[in-house]
Residue frames as a rotation matrix with the C-alpha (Angstrom) as fourth column:
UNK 1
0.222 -0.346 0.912 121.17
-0.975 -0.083 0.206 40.64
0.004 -0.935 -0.355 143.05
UNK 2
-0.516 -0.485 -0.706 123.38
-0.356 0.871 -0.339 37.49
0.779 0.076 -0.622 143.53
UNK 3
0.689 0.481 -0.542 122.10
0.035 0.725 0.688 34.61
0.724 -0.493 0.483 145.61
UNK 4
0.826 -0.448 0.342 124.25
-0.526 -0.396 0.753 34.31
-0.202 -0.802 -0.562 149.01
UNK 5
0.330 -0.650 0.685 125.89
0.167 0.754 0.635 31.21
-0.929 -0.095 0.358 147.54
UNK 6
0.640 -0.430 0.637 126.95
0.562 -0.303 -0.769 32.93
0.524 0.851 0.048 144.44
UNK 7
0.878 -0.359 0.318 128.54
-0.478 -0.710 0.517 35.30
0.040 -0.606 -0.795 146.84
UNK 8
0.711 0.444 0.545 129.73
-0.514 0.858 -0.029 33.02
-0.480 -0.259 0.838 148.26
UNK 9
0.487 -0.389 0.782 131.41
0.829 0.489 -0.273 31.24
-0.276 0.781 0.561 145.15
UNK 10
0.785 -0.071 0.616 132.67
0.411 -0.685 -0.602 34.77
0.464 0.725 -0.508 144.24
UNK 11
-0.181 -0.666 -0.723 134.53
0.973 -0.015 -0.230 35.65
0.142 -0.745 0.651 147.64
UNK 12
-0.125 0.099 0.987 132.29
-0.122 -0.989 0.084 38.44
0.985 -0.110 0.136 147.75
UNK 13
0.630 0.138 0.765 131.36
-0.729 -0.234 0.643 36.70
0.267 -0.962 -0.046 151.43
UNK 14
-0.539 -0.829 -0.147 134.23
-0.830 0.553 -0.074 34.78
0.142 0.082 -0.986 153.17
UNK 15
0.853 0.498 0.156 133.67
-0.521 0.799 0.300 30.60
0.024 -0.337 0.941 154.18
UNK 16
0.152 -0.961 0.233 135.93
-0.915 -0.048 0.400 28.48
-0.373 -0.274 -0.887 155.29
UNK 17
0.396 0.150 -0.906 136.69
-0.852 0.427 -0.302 26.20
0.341 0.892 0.297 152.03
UNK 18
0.385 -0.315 0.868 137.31
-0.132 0.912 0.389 22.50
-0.914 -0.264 0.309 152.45
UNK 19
-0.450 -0.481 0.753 137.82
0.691 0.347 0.635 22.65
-0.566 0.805 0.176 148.29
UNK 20
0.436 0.319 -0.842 137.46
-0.536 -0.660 -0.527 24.76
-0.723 0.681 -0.117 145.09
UNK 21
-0.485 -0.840 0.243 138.11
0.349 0.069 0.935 24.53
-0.802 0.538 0.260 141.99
UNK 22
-0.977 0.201 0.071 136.64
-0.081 -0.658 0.749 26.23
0.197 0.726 0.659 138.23
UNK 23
-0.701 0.628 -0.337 133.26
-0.083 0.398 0.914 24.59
0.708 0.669 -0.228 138.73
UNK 24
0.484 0.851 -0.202 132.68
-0.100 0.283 0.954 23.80
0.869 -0.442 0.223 142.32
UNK 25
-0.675 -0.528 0.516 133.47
-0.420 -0.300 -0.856 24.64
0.607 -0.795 -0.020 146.02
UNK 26
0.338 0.151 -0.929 133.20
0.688 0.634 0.353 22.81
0.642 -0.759 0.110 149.62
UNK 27
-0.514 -0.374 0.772 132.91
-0.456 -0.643 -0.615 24.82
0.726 -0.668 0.160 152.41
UNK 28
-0.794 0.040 -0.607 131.96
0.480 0.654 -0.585 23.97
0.373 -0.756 -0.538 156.22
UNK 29
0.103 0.964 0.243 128.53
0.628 -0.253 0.736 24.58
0.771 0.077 -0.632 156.81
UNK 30
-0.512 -0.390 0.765 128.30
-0.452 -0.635 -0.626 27.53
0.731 -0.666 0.149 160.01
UNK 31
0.100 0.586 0.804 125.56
-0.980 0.197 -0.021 25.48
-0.171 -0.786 0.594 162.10
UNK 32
-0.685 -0.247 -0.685 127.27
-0.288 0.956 -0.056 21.54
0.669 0.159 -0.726 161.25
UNK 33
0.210 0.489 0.847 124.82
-0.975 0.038 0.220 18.95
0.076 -0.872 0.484 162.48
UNK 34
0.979 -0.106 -0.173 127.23
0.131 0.981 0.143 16.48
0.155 -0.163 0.974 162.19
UNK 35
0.432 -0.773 -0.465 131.01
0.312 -0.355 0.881 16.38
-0.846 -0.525 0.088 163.49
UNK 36
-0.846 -0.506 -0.171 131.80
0.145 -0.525 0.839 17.00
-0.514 0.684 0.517 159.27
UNK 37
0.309 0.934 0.181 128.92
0.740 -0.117 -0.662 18.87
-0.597 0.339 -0.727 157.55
UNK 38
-0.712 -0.611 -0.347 130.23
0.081 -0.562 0.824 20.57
-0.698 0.558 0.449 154.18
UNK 39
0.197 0.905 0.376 128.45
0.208 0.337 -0.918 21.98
-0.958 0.259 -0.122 151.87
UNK 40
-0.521 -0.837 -0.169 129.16
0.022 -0.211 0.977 21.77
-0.853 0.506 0.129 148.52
UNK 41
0.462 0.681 -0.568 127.89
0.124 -0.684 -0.719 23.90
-0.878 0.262 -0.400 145.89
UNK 42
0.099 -0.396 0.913 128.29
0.977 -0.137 -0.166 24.28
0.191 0.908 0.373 141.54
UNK 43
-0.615 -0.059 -0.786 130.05
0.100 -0.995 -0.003 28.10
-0.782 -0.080 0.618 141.47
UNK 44
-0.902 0.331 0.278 127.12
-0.018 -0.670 0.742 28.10
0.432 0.664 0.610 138.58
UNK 45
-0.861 0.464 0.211 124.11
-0.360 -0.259 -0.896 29.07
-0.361 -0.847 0.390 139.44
UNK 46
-0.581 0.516 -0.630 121.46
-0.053 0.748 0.661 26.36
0.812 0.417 -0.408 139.61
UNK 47
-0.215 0.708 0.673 118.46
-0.805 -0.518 0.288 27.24
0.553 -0.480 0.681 141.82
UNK 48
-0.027 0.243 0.970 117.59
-0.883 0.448 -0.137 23.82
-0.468 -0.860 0.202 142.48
UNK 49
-0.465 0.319 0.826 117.60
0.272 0.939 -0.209 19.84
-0.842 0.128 -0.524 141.75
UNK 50
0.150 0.951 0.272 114.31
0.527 0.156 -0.836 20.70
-0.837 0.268 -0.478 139.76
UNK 51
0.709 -0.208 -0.673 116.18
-0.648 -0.568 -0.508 23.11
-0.277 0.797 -0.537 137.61
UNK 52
-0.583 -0.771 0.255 118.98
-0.046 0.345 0.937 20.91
-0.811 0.535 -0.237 136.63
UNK 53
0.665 0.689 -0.290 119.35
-0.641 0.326 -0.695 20.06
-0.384 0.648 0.658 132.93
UNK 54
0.786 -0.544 0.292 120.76
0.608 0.599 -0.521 17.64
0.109 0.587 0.802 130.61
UNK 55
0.615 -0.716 0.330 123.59
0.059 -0.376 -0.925 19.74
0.786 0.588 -0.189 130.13
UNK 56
0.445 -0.252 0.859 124.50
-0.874 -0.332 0.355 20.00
0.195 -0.909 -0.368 133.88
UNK 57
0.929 0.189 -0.319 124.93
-0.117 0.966 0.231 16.41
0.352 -0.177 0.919 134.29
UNK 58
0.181 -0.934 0.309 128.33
-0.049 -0.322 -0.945 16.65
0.982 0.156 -0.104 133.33
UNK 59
-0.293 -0.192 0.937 129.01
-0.668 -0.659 -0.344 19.09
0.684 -0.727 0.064 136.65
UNK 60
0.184 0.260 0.948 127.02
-0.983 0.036 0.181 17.28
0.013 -0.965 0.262 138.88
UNK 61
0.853 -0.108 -0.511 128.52
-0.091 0.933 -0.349 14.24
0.515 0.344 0.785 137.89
UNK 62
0.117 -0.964 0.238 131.57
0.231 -0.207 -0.951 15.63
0.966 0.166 0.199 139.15
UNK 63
0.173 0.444 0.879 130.31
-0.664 -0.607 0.437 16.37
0.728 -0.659 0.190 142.19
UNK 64
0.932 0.248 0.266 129.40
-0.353 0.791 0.499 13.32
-0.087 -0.559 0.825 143.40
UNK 65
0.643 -0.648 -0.408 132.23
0.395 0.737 -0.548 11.75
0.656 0.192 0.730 142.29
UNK 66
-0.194 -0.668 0.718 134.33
-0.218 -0.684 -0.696 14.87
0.956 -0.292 -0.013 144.56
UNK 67
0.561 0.471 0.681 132.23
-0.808 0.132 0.575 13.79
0.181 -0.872 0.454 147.64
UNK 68
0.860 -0.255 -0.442 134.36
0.296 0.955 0.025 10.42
0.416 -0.152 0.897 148.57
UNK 69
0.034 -0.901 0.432 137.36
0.619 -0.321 -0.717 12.31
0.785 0.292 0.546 148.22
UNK 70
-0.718 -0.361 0.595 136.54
-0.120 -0.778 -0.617 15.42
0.686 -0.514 0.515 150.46
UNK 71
0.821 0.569 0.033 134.83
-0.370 0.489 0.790 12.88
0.434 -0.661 0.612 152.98
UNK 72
0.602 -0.678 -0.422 137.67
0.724 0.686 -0.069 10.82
0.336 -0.264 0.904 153.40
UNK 73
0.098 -0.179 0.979 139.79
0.536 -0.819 -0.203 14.32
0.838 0.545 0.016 153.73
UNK 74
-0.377 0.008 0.926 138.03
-0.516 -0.832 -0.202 15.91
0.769 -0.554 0.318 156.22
UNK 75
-0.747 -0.267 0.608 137.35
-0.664 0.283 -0.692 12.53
0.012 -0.921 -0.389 158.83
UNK 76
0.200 0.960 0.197 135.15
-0.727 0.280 -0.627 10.70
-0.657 -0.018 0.754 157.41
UNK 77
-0.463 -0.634 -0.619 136.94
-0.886 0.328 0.327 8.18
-0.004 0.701 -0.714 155.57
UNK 78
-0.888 0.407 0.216 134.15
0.292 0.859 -0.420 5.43
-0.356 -0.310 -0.882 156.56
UNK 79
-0.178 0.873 0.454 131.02
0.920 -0.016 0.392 6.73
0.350 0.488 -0.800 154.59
UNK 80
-0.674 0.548 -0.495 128.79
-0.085 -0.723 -0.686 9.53
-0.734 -0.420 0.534 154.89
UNK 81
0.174 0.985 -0.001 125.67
0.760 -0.135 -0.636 10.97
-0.626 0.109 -0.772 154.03
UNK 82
-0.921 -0.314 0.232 125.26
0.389 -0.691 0.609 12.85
-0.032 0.651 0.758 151.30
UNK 83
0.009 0.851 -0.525 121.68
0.529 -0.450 -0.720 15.24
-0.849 -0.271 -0.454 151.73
UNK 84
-0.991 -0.124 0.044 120.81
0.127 -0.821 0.557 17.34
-0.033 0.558 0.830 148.79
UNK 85
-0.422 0.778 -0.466 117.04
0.159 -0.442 -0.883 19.74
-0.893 -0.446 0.063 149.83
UNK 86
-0.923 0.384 0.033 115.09
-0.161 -0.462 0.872 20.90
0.350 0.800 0.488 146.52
UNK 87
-0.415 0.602 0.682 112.17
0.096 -0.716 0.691 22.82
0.905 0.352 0.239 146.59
UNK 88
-0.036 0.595 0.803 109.67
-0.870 -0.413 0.267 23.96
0.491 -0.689 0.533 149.61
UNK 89
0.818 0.561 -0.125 108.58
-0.445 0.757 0.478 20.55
0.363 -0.336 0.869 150.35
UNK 90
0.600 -0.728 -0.332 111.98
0.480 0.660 -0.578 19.31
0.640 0.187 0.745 150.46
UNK 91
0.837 -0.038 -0.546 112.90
0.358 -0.715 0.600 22.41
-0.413 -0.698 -0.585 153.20
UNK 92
0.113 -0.720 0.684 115.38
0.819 -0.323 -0.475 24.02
0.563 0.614 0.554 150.67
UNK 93
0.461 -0.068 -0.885 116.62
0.536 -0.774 0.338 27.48
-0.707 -0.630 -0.320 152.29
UNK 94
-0.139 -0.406 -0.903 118.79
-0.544 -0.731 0.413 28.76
-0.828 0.548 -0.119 150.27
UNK 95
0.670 0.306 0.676 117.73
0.291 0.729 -0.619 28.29
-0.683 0.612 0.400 146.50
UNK 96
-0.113 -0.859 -0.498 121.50
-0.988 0.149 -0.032 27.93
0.102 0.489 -0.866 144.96
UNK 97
0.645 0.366 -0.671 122.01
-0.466 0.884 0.034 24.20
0.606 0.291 0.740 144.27
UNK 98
-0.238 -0.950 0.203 124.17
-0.833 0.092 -0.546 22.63
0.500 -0.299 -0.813 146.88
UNK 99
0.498 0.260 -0.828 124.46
-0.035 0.959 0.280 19.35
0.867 -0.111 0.487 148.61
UNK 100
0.661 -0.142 0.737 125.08
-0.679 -0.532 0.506 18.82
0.320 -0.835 -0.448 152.33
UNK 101
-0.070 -0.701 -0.710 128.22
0.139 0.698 -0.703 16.00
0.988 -0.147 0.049 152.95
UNK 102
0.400 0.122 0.909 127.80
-0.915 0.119 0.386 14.88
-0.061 -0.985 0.159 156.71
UNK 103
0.671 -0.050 -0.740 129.49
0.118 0.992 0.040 12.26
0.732 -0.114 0.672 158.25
UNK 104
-0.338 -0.691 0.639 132.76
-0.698 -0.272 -0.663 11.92
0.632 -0.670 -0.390 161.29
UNK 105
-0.519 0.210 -0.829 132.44
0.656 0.719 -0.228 9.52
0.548 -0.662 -0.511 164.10
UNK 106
0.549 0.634 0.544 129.80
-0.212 -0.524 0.825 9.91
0.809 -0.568 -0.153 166.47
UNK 107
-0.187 -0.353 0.917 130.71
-0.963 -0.119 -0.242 10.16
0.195 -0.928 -0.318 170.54
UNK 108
-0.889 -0.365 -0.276 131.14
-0.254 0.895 -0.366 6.96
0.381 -0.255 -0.889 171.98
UNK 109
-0.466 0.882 -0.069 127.53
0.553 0.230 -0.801 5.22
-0.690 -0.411 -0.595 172.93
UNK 110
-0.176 0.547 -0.818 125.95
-0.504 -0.764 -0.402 7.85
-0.845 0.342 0.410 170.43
UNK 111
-0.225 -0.226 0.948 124.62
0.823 0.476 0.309 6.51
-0.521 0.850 0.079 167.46
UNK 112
-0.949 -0.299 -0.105 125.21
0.190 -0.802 0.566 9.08
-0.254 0.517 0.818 164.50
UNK 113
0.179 0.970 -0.167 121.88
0.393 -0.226 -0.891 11.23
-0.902 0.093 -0.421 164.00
UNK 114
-0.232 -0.307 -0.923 122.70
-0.564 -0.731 0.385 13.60
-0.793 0.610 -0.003 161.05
């Protein structure tokens, strides 16, 4: 049985993508606790952080580097946060590897929580 975010990555369940390509997809989280909250996920499967190896680097090199880009993109062209859960302690939920990109302008007087 696939993980949901392999789904997911397959288009066995839909999401509304911010990016894809061979390696790795951005989609918009369904419960955003910030005005942009994407999450963005290797289409291999990599349980967690704690599992990464050497060989991943690569990928998740690529990642990060994809996160400026599809900030700036989607309204956030002034910074964001970049969040990325591993293991229990760390309040993972789903255990597919995926990083959480938050960022947009808070409401006026608000200072950004997220």
């Amino acid at each position: 049985m696939q993980c949901l975010f392999c789904k997911i990555a397959a288009g066995e369940i839909p999401a509304k993508k911010a990016y894809e390509d061979e390696e790795m997809l951005a989609f918009h989280d369904i419960s955003p606790r910030a005005p942009l909250h994407l999450l963005v996920i290797p289409k291999l499967h990599i349980a967690s952080l704690q599992e990464a190896q050497a060989e991943h680097a690569p990928l998740l090199g690529r990642m990060m580097v994809r996160m400026t880009a599809l900030a700036r993109d989607h309204g956030s062209p002034e910074g964001f946060r970049l969040i990325v859960n591993t293991g229990k302690v760390g309040r993972q939920e789903v255990y597919h590897l995926h990083m959480h990109l938050m960022g947009g302008q808070a409401p006026l007087g608000a200072s950004a929580s997220f």
